[in-house]
C-alpha positions as a Markdown table, in Angstrom:
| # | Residue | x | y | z |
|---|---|---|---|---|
| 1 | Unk | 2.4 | -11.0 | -0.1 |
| 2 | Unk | -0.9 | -11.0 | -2.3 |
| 3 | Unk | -1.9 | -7.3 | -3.5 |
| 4 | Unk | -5.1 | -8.1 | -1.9 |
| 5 | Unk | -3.9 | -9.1 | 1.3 |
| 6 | Unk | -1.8 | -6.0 | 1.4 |
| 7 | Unk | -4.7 | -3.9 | 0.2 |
| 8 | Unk | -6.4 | -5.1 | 3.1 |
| 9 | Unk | -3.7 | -4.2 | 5.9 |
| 10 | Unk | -3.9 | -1.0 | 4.3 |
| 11 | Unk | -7.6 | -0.8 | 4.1 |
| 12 | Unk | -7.8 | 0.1 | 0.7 |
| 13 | Unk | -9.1 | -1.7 | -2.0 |
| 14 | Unk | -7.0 | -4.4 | -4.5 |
| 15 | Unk | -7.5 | -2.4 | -7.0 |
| 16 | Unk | -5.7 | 1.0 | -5.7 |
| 17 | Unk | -3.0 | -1.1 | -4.7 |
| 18 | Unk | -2.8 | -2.4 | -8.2 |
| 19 | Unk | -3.1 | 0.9 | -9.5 |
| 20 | Unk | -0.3 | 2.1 | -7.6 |
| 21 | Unk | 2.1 | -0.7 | -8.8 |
| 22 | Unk | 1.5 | -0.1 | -12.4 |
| 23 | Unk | 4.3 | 0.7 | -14.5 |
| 24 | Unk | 3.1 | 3.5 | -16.2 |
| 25 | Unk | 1.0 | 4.5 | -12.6 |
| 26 | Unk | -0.9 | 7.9 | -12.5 |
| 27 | Unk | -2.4 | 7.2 | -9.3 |
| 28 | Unk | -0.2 | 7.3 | -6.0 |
| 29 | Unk | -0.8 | 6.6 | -2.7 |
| 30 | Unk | -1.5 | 9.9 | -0.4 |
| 31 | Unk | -2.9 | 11.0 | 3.3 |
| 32 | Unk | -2.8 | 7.6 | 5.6 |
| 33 | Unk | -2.2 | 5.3 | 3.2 |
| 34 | Unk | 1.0 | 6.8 | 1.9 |
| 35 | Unk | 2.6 | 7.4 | 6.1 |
| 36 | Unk | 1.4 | 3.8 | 6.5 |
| 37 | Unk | 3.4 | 2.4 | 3.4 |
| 38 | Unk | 6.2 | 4.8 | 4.7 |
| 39 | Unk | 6.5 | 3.1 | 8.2 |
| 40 | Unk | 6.4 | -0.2 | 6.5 |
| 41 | Unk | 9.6 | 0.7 | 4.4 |
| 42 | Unk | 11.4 | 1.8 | 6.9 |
| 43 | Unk | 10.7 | -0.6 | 9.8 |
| 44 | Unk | 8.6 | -3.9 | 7.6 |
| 45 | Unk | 5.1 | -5.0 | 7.3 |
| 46 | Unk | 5.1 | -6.0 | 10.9 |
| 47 | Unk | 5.3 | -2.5 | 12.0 |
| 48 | Unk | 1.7 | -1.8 | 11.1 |
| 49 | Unk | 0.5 | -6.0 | 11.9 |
């Protein structure tokens, strides 16, 4: 899946997802954004479809 097609299930923008899957990231994901990407680890992306 795209970074921007994820961004927008997550309703943030491309760039904060990018930002997060830096390799030297300073910026992680927090609040709703951070439960959401929780529930998709644990049960996948259709959890949140």
């Amino acid at each position: 899946m795209s970074q921007t097609v994820f961004a927008r299930i997550l309703n943030v923008s491309p760039s904060t997802v990018q930002k997060w899957e830096a390799p030297k990231a300073q910026k992680h994901p927090s609040g709703a954004a951070a439960k959401m990407l929780q529930l998709i680890e644990q049960n996948g992306i259709e959890a949140v479809l």
